[in-house]
MOPAC internal coordinates of N, CA, C and O (Angstrom, degrees):
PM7 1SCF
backbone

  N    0.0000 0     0.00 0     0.00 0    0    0    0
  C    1.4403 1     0.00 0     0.00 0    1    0    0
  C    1.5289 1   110.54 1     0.00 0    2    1    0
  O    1.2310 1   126.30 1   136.97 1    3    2    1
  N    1.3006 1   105.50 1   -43.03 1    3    2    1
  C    2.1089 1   113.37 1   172.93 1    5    3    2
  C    1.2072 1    96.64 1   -32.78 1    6    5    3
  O    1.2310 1   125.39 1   101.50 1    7    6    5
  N    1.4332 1   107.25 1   -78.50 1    7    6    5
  C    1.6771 1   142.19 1   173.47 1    9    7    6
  C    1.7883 1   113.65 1    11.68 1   10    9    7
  O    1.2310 1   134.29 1   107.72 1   11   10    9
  N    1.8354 1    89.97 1   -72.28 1   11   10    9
  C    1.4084 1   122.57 1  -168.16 1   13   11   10
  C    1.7429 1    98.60 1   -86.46 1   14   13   11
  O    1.2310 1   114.82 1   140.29 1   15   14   13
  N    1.1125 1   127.43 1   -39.71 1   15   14   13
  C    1.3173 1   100.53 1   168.08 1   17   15   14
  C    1.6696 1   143.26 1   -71.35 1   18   17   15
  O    1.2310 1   133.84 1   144.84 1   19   18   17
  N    1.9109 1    90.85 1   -35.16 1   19   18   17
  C    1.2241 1    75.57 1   162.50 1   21   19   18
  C    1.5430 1   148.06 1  -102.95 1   22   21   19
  O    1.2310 1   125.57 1  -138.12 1   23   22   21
  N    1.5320 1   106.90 1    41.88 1   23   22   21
  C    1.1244 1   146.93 1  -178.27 1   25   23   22
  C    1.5125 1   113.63 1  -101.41 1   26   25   23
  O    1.2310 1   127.19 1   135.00 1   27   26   25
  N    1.4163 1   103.78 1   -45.00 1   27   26   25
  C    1.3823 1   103.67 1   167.45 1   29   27   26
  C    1.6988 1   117.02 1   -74.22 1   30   29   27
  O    1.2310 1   116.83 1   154.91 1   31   30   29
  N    1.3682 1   123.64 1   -25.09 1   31   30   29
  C    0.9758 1   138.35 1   171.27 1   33   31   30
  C    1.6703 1   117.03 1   -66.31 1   34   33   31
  O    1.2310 1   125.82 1   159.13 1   35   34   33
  N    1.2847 1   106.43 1   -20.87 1   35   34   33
  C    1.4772 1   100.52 1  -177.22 1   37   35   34
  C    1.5243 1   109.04 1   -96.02 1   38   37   35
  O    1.2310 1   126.67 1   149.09 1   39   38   37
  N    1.5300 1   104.77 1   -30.91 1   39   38   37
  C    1.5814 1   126.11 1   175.57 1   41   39   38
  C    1.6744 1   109.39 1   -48.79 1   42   41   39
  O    1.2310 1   132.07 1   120.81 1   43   42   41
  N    1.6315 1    94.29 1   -59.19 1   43   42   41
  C    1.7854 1    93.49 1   170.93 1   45   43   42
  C    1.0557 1   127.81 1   -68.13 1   46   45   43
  O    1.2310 1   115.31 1   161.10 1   47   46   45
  N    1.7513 1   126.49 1   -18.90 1   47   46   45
  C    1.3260 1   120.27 1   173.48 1   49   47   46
  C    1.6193 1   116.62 1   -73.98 1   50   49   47
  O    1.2310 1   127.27 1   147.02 1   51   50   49
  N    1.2431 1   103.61 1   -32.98 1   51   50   49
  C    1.2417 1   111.75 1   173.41 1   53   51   50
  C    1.3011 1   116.67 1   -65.98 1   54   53   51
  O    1.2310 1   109.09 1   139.90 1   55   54   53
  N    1.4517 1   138.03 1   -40.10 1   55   54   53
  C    0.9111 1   127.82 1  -164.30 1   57   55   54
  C    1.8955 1    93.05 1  -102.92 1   58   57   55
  O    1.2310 1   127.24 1  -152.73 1   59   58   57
  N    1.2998 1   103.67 1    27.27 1   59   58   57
  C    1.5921 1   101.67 1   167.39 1   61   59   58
  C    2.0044 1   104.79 1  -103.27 1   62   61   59
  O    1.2310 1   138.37 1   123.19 1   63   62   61
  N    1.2226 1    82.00 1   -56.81 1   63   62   61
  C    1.5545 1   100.35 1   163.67 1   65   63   62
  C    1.4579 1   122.43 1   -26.52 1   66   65   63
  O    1.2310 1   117.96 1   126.08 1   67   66   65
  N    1.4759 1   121.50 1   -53.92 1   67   66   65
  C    1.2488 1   147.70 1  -143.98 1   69   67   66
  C    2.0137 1   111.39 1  -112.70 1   70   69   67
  O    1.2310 1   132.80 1   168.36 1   71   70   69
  N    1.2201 1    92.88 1   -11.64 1   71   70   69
  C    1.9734 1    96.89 1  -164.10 1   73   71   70
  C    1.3261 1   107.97 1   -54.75 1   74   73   71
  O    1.2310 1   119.53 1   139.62 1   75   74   73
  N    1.5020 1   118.50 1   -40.38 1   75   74   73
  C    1.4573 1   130.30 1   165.44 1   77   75   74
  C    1.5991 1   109.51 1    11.49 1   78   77   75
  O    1.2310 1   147.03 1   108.18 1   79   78   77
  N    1.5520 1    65.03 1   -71.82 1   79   78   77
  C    1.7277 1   101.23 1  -178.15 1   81   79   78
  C    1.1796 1   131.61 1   -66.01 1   82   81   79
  O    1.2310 1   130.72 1   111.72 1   83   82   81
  N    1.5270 1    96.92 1   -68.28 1   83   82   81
  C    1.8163 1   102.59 1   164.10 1   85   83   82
  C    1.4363 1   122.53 1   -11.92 1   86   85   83
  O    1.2310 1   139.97 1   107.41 1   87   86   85
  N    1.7762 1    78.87 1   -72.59 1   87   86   85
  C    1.4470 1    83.51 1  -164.27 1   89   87   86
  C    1.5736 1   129.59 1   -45.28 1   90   89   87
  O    1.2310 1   129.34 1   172.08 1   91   90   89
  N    1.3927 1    99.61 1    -7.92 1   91   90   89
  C    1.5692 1    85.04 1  -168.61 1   93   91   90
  C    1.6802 1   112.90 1  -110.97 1   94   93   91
  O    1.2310 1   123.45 1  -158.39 1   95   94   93
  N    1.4154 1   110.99 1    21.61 1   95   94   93
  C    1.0082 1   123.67 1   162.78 1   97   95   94
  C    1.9225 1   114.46 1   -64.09 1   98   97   95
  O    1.2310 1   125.32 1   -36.03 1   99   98   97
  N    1.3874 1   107.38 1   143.97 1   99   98   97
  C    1.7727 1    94.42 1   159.74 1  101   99   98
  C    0.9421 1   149.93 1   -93.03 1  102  101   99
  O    1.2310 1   130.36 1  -132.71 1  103  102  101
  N    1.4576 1    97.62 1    47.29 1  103  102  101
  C    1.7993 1   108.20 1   159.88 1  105  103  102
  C    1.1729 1   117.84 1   -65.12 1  106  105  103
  O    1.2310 1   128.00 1   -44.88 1  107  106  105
  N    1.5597 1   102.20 1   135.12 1  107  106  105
  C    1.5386 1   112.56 1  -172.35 1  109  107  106
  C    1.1632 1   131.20 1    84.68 1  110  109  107
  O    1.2310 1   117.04 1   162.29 1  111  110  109
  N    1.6169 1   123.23 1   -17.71 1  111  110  109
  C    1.6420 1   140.98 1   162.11 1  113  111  110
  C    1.5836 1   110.84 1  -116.08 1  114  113  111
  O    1.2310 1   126.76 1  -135.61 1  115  114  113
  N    1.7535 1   104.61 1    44.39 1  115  114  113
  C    1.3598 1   116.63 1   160.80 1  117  115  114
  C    1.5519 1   106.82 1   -94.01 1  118  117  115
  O    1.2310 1   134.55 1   -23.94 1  119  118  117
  N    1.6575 1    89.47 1   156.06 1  119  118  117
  C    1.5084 1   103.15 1  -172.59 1  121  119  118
  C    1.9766 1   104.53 1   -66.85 1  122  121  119
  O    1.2310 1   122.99 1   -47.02 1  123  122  121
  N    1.0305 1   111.87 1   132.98 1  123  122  121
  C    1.6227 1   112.42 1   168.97 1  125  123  122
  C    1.7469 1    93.67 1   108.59 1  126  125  123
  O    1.2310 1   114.32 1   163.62 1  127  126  125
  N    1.0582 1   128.37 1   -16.38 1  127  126  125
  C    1.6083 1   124.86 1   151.59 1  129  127  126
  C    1.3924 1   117.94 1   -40.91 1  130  129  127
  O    1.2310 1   123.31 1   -40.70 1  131  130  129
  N    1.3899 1   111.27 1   139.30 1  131  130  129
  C    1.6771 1   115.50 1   176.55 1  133  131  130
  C    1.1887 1   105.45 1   -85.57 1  134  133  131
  O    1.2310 1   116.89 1   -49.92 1  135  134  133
  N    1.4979 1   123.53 1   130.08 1  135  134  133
  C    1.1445 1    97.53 1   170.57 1  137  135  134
  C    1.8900 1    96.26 1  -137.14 1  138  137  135
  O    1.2310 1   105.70 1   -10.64 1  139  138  137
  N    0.8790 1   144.13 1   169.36 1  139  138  137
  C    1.5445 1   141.83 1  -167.13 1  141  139  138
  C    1.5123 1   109.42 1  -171.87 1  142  141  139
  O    1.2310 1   128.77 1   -53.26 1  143  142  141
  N    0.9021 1   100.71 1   126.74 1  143  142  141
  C    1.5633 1   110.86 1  -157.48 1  145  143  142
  C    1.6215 1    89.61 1  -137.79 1  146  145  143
  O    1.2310 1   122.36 1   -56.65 1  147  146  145
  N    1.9741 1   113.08 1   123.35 1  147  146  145
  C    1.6685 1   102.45 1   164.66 1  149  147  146
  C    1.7395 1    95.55 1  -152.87 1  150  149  147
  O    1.2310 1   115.51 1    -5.88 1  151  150  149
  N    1.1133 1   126.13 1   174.12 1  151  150  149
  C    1.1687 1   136.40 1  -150.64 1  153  151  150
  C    1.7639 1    95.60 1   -73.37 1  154  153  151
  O    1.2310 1   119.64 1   -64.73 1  155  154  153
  N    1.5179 1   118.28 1   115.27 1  155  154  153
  C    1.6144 1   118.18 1  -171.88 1  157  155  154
  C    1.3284 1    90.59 1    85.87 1  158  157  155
  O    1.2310 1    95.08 1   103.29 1  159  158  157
  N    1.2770 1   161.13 1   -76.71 1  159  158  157
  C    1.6365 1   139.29 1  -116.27 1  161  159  158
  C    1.7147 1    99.00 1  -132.44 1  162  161  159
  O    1.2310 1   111.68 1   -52.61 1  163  162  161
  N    1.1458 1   133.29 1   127.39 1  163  162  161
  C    1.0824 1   125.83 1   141.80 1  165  163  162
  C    1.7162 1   117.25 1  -117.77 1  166  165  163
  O    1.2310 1   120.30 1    -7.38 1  167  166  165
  N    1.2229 1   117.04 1   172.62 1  167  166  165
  C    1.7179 1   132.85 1  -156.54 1  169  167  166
  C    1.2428 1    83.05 1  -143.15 1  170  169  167
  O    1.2310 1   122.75 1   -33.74 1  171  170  169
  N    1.2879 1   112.33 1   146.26 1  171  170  169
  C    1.2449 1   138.67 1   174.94 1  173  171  170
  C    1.7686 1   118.99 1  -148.23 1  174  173  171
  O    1.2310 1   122.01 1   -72.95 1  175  174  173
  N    1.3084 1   113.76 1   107.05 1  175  174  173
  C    2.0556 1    89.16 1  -169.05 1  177  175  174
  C    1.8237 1    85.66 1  -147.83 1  178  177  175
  O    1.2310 1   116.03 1   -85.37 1  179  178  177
  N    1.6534 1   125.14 1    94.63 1  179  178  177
  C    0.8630 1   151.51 1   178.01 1  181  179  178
  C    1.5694 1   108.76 1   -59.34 1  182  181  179
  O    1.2310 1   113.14 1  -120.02 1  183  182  181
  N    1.4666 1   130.56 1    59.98 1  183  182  181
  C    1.6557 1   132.07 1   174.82 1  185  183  182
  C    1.0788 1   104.60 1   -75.25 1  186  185  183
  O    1.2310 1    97.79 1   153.85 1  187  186  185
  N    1.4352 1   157.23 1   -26.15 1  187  186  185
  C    1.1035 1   133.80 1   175.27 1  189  187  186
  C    1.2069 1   120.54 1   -87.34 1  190  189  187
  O    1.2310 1   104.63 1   164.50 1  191  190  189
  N    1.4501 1   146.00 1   -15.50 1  191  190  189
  C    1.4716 1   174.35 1    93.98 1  193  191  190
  C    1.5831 1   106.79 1    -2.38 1  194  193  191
  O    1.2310 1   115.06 1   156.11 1  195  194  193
  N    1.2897 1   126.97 1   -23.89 1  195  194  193
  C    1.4650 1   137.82 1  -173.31 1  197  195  194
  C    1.8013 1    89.90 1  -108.56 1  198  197  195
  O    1.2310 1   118.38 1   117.50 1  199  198  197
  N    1.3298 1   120.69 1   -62.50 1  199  198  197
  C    1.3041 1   107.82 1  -175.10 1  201  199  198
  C    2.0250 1   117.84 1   -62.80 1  202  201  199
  O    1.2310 1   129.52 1   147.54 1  203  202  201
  N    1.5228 1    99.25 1   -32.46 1  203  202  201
  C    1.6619 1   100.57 1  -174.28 1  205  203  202
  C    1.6703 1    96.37 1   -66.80 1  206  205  203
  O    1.2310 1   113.30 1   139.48 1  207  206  205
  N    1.4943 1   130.27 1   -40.52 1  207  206  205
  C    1.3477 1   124.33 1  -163.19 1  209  207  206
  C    1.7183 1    85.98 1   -82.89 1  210  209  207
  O    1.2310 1   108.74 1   142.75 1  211  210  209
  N    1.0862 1   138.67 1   -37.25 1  211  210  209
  C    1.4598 1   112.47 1   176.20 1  213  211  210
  C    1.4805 1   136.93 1   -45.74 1  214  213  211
  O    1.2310 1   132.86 1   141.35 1  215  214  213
  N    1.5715 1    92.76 1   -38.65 1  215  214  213
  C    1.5819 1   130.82 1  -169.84 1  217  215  214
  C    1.9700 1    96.74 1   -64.23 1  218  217  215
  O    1.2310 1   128.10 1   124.52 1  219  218  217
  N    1.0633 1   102.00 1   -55.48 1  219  218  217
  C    1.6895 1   125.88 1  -171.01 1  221  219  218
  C    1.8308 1   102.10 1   -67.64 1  222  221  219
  O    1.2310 1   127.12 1   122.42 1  223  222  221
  N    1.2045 1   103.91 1   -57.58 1  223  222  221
  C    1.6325 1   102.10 1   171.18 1  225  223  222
  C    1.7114 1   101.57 1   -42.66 1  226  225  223
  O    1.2310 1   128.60 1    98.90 1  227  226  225
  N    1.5029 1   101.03 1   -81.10 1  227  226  225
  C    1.6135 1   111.68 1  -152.77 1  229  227  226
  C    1.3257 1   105.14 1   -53.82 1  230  229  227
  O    1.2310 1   111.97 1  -177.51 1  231  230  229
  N    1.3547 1   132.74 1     2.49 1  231  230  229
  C    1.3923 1   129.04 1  -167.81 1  233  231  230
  C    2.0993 1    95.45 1  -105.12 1  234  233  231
  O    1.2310 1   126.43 1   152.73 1  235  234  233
  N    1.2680 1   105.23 1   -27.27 1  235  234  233
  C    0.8939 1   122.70 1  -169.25 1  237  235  234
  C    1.8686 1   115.34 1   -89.88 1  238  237  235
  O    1.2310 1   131.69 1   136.86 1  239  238  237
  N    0.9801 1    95.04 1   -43.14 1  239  238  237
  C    1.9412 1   102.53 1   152.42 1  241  239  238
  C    1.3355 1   112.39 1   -57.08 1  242  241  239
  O    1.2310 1   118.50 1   103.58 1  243  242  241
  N    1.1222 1   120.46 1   -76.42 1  243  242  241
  C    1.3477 1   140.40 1   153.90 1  245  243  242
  C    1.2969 1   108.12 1     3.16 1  246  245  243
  O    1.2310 1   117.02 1    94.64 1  247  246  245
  N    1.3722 1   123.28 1   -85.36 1  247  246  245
  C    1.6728 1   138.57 1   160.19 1  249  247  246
  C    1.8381 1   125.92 1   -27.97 1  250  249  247
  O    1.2310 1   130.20 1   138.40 1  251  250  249
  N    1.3160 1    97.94 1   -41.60 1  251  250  249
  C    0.8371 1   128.43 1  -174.05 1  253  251  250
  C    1.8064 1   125.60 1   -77.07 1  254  253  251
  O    1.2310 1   126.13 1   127.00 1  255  254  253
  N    1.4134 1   105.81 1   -53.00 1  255  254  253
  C    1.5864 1   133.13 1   148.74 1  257  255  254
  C    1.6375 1   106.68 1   -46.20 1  258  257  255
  O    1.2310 1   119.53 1   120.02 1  259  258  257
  N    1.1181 1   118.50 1   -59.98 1  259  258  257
  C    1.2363 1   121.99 1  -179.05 1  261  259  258
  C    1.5040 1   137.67 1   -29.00 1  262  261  259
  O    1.2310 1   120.10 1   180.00 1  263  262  261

């Protein structure tokens, strides 16, 4: 459990460090994203951006376990 936290802890610093950048990747303005936009309300619910970063994790545990 040590292990995994402070692993996750370095993951978020890094990717605090780093957003610059991140951010300007297109996660979340992939094609097959919901996106709904109306006068006052918009919805936003990123499934294809949720399934590609799933895909990328588990490949990456995966690797990792190995």
């Amino acid at each position: 459990m040590q292990r995994l936290l402070i692993t996750a802890g370095i993951v978020l610093l890094l990717a605090g460090l780093f957003w610059p950048w991140l951010s300007r990747l297109p996660l979340g303005r992939l094609p097959g994203d919901i996106r709904i936009v109306r006068e006052g309300f918009s919805f936003h619910f990123p499934i294809v951006t949720c399934i590609v970063v799933s895909i990328v994790l588990s490949l990456l545990l995966w690797l990792f376990r190995r």
